[in-house]
C-alpha positions as CSV (number, residue, x, y, z in Angstrom):
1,X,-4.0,-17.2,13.1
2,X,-5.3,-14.2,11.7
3,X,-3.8,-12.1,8.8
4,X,-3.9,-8.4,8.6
5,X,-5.2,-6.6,5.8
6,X,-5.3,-3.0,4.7
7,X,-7.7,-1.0,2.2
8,X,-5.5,1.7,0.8
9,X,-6.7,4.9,-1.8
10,X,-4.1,6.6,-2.9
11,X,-3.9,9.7,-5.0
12,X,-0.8,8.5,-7.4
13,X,0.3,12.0,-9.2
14,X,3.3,9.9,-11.0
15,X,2.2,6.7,-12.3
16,X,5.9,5.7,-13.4
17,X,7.1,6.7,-10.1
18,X,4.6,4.7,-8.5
19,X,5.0,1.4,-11.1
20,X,8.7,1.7,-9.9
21,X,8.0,1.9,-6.4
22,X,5.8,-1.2,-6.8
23,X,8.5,-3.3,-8.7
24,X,11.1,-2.2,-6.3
25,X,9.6,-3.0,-2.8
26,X,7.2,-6.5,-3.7
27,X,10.1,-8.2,-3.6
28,X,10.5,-7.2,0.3
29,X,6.8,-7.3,0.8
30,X,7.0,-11.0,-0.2
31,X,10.0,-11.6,1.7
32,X,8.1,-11.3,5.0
33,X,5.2,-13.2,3.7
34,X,2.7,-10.2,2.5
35,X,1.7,-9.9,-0.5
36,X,-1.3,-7.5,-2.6
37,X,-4.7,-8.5,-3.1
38,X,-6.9,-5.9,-5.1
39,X,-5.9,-3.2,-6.8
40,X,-7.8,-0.4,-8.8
41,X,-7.6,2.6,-10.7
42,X,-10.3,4.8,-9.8
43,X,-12.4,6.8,-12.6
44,X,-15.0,8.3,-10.3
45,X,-15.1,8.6,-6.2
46,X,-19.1,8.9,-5.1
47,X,-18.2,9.2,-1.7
48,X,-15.0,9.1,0.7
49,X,-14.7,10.1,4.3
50,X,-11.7,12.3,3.7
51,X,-10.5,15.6,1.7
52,X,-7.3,13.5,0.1
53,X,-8.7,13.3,-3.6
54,X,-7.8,8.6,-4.0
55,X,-7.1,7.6,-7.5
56,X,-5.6,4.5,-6.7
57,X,-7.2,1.8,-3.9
58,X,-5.5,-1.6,-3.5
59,X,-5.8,-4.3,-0.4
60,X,-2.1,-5.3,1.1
61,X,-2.1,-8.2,3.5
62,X,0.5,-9.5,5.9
63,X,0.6,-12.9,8.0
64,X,1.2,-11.1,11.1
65,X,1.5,-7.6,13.0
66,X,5.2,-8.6,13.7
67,X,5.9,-9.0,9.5
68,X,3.9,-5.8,8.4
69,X,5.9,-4.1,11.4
70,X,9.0,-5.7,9.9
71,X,8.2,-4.5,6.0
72,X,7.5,-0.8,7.4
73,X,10.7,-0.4,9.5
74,X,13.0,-2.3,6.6
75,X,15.8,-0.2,5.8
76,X,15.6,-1.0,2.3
77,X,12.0,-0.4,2.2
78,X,12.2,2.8,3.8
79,X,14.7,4.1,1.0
80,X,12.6,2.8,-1.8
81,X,9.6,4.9,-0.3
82,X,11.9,7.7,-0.1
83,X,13.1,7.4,-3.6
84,X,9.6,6.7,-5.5
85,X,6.5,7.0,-3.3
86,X,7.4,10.1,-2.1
87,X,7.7,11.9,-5.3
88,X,5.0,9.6,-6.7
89,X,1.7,10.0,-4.6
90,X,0.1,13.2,-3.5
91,X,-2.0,11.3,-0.3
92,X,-2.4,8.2,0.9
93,X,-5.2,7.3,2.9
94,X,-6.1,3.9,5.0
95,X,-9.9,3.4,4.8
96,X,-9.6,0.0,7.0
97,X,-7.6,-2.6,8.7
98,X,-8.8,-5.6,9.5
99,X,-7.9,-8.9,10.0
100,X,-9.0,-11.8,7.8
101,X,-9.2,-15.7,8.2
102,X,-8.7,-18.4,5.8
């Protein structure tokens, strides 16, 4: 079976914000069997197909549709974004998803 996988940039405005946000929902991520691959901090973006400025691009990965669906709708989760994402990144922009075989 195939996993999905996301390519994220994000423009992170509040990097202790955002390093809370991260500590706080893993946890959840990891309960429903996803987990992060890559993860940068960007210097210099040569070229992007969007006007969000990314500062930020990281690859998230879930066994299934059914568990990222799962981690998005979480109650939990969704008060964690609320609390530090929010306030935390200026834009968030999916380059790609894809799914991935091992």
């Amino acid at each position: 079976m195939a996993k999905l996988e996301m390519l994220v940039g994000l423009f992170v405005k509040s990097e202790a914000l955002y390093l809370k946000y991260r500590e706080a929902m893993t946890p959840i991520l990891r309960g429903v069997g996803g987990d992060f691959g890559y993860d940068f901090v960007v210097g210099k973006v040569l070229k992007k197909e969007t006007n969000n400025d990314i500062n930020r691009v990281f690859t998230i990965r879930f066994p299934n549709k059914e568990a990222m669906d799962t981690f998005f709708s979480d109650e939990e989760y969704i008060a964690i974004k609320e609390k530090y994402y929010k306030p935390a990144v200026e834009y968030t922009t999916i380059i790609r998803s894809y799914e991935i075989t091992e």
